[in-house]
C-alpha positions in Angstrom: 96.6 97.1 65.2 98.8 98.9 68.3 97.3 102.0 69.9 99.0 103.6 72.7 97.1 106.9 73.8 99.4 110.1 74.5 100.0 112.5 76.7 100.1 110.0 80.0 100.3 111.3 83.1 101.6 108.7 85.7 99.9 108.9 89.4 100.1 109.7 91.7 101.6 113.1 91.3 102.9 115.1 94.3 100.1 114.8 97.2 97.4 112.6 96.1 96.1 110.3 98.2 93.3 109.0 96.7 94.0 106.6 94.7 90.8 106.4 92.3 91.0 109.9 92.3 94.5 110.0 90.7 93.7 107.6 88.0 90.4 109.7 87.3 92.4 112.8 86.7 95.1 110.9 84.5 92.2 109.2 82.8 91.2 113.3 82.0 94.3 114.5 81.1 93.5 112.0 78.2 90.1 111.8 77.4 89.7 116.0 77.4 92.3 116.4 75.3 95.2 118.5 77.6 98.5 118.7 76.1 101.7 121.0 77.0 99.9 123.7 74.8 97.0 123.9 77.1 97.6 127.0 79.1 98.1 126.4 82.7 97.0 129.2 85.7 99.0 128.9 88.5 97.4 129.6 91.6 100.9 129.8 93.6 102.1 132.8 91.1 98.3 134.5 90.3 99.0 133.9 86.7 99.3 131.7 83.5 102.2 129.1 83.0 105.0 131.2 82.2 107.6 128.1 82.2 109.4 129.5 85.2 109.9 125.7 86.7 109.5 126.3 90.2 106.9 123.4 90.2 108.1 121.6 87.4 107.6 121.9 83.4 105.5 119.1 82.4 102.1 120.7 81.8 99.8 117.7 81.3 101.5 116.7 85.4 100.2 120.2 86.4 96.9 119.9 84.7 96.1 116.8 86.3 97.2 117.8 89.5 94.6 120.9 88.9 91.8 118.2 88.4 92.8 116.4 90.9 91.7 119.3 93.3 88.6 119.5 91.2 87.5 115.8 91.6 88.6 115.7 95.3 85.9 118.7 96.0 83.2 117.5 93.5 83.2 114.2 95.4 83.5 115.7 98.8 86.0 113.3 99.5 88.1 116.7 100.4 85.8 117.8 103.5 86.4 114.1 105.4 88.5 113.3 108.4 89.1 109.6 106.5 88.4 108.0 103.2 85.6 106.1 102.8 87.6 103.1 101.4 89.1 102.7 104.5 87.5 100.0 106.8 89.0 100.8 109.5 87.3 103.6 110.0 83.4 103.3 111.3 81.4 105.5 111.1 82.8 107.9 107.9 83.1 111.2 108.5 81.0 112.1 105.2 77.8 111.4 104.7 76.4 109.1 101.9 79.5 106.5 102.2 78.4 103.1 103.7 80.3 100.7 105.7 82.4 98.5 103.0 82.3 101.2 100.1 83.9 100.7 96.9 83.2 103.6 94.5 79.4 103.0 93.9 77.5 104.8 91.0 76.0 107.2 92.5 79.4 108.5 93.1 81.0 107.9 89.8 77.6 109.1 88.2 77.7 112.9 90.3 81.7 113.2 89.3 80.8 112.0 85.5 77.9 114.8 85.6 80.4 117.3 87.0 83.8 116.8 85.0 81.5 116.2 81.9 82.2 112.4 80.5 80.1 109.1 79.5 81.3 106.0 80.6 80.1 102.0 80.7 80.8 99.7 83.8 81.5 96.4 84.1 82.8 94.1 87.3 84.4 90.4 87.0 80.9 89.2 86.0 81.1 90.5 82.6 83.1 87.9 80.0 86.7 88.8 79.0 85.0 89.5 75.7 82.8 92.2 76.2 84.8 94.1 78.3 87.6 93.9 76.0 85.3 95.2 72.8 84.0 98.2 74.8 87.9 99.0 75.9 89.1 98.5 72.3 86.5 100.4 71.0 86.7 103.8 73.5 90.7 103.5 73.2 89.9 103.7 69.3 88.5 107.1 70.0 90.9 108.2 72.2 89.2 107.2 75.5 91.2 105.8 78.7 89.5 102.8 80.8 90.0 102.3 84.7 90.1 99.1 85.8 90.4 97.8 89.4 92.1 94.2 89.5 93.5 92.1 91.9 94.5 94.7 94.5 90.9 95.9 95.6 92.2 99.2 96.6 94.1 100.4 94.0 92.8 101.3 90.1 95.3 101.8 87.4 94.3 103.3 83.5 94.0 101.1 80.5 95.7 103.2 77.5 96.6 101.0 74.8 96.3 97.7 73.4 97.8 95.2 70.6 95.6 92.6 69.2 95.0 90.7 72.9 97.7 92.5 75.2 96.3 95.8 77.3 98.7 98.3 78.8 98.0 100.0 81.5 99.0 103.2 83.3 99.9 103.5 87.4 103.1 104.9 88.5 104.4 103.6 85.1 103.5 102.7 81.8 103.3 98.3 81.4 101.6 95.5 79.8 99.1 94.0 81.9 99.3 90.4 82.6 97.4 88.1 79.9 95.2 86.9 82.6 93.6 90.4 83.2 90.2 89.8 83.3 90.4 86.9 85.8 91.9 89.5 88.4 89.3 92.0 87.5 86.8 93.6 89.8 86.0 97.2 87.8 86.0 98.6 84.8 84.8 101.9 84.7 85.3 102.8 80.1 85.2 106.3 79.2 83.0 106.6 76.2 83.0 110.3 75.6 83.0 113.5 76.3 79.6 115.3 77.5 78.5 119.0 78.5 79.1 119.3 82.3 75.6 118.3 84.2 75.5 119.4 87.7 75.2 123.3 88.8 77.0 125.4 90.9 74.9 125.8 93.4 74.4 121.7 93.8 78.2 121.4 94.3 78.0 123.7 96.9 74.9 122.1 98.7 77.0 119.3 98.2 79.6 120.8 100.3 77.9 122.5 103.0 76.3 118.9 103.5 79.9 117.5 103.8 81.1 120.1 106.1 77.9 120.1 108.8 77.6 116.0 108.6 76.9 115.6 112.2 79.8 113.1 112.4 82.1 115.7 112.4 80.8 117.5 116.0 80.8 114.0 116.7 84.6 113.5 115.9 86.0 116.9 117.8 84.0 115.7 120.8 86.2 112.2 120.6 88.9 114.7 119.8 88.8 116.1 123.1 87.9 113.5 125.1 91.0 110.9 124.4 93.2 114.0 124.8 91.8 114.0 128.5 92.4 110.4 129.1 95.8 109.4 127.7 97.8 107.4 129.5 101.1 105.7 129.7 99.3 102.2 128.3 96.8 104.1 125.6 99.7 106.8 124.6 100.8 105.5 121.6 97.3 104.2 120.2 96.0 108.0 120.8 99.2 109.8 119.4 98.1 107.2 115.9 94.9 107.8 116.2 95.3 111.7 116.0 97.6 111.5 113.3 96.0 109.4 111.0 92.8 111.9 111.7 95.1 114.9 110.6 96.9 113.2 107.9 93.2 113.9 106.4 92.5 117.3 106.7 96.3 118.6 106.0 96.2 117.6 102.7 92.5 117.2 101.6 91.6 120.6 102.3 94.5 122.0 100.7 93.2 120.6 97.6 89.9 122.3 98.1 91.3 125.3 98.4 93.5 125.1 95.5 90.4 124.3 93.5 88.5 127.2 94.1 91.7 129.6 93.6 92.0 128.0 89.7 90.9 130.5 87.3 90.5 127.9 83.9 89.5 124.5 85.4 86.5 121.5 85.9 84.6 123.8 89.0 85.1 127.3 87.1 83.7 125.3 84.2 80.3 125.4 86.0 80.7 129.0 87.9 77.5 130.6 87.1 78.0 133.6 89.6 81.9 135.2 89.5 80.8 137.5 92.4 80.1 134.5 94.6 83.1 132.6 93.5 85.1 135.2 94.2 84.0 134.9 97.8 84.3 131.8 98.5 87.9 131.6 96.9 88.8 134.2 99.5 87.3 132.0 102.7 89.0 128.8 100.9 92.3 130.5 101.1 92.3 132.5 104.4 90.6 129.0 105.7 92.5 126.6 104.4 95.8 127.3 103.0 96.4 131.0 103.9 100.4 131.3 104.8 99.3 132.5 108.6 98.9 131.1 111.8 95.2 129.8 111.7 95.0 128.7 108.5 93.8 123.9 108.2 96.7 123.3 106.2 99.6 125.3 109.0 97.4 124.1 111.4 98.4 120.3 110.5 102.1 120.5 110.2 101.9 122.0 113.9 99.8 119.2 114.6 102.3 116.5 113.5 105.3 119.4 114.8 103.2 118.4 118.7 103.3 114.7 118.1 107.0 114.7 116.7 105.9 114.2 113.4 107.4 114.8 109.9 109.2 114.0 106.8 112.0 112.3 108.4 109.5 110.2 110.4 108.0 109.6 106.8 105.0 111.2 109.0 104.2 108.6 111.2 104.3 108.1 114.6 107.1 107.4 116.7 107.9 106.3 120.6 108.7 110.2 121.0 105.2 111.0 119.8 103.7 108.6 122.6 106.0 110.6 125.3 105.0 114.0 123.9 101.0 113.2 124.1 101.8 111.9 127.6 102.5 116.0 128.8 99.4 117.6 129.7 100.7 120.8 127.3 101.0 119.0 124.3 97.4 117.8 125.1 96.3 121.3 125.7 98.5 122.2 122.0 96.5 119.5 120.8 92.6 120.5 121.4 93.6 124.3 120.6 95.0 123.2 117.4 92.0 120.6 116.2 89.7 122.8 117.5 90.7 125.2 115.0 90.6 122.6 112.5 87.0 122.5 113.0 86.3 126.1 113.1 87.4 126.8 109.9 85.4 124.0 108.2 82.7 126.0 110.5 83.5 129.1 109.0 83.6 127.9 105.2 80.3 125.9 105.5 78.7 129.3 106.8 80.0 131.4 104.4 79.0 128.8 101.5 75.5 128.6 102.9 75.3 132.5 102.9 76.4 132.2 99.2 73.4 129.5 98.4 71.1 132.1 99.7 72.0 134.4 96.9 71.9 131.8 93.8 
């Protein structure tokens, strides 16, 4: 017997970093049943899907894109300055993320509890067998699997099968190699679909936790001090350094944003007070992603505009980015512009912490 689930989503779409995250929200699209008649509010336009295609017209893309900023915030992975499965980076600038982290379950377990889904886990322990029942089984029902092979870092989305061979889902859809399970390191099986199981108001503790981790005074102060000691030797370290940090932010927090501004989605699912929500959409937007001056997401592309960043430097650094951090007032740019950066994460983790006062 062949079964092939529909309405794939290939990841990552548009800006999506994270890489679990992306195969999460695919796996969703699935397992919750989205299709192209699923309406879609669109947060650009302040209204439901009218099929304008501005963004695009594949609906199932745009929903998982929507849970994508769901996920991102849920996890806290959005209120960072890294990604906790980097190891380059010590100490994380979240809390609760260890040195060496790989997805553990207390993390899948909070983002199963909010996005509402059962799962089983197995690693590369578990025989070929057993894992391959469990997949069967859930893919019977209509439930993707995410599996974690060879490549440590990367997780791709079992959604079909004939008789021995597994496809899988990444950036396209292909048949896994028949030696599968001796590459494998996770499989994380969707099971179901539950009630969601964690509250408003312990998503935004979870936040505000995020946003005043002590790391992140820690950060601005490391911010500001390499700014007042580059040199001609430590330039171009510091100019990566500083945009690798923003690369972060830009993005991440954009996705925050975009999550609270969703009318129908995974974190309205569990609004319990539309007064509050509305209040902290407002600071999300004029915060984050607001088309202003001040606003995190601006903020960054004027970050990367001081080191000579952008799309046609495929946003990394270049020798013109070492000789532009070298000028005392690109340095000066510099702390104005992270410093800002930090107030508004400031300003959202007050506002969200006047908020928990009230539920």
């Amino acid at each position: 017997m062949k079964i092939i689930l529909e309405h794939q989503v290939p990841f990552p779409v548009d800006a999506e970093s994270d890489n679990f995250t992306a195969a999460l929200a695919s796996a969703l699209v699935i397992a919750q049943g989205y299709t192209d008649e699923t309406p879609y509010w669109c947060t650009q336009n302040r209204r439901y899907c009218i099929h304008c295609k501005s963004c695009g017209d594949n609906l199932p893309e745009r929903h998982q894109t929507s849970i994508y900023h769901c996920l991102l915030t849920a996890s806290t992975l959005a209120f960072g300055f890294d990604y906790p499965w980097d190891d380059t980076v010590e100490p994380h600038s979240l809390p609760g993320f260890r040195d060496g982290w790989r997805w553990d379950d207390d993390f899948v377990d909070a983002l199963a509890r909010f996005a509402g889904f059962s799962y089983l886990r197995f690693d590369g322990t578990r025989t070929k067998e057993e894992v391959l029942s469990a997949m069967k089984s859930s893919l019977d029902t209509g439930f993707p699997t995410l599996l974690r092979l060879e490549n440590e870092m990367e997780w791709i989305i079992a959604v079909g099968y004939d008789t021995d061979t597994v496809y899988g889902l990444d950036s396209e859809f292909h048949a896994l190699p028949d030696n599968w399970h001796s590459m494998l390191r996770d499989a994380i099986v969707i099971t179901g679909n539950t009630a969601p199981d964690m509250s408003y108001k312990e998503l935004l503790e979870r936040i505000a936790s995020a946003l005043s981790y002590d790391e992140h005074a820690a950060l601005e102060n490391v911010i500001m001090n390499v700014l007042d000691h580059v040199t001609a030797e430590n330039a171009m370290d510091t100019a990566g350094m500083l945009c690798g940090i923003n690369g972060v932010p830009i993005e991440a927090r954009w996705h925050a944003a975009e999550s609270f501004l969703g009318v129908e989605n995974l974190l309205c699912n569990i609004c319990t007070n539309k007064e509050i929500h509305s209040r902290l959409s407002d600071v999300f937007f004029a915060r984050y992603t607001k088309d202003g001056n001040d606003e995190t997401h601006g903020i960054g592309w004027k970050i990367w505009g001081a080191l000579g960043v952008g799309p046609e430097t495929g946003y990394d650094i270049t020798q013109q980015s070492a000789a532009l951090i070298l000028q005392k007032e690109t340095q000066e740019t510099l702390k104005r512009l992270f410093a800002k950066i930090f107030e508004n994460d400031r300003a959202v983790c007050a506002e969200i912490r006047a908020c928990l006062e009230q539920l």
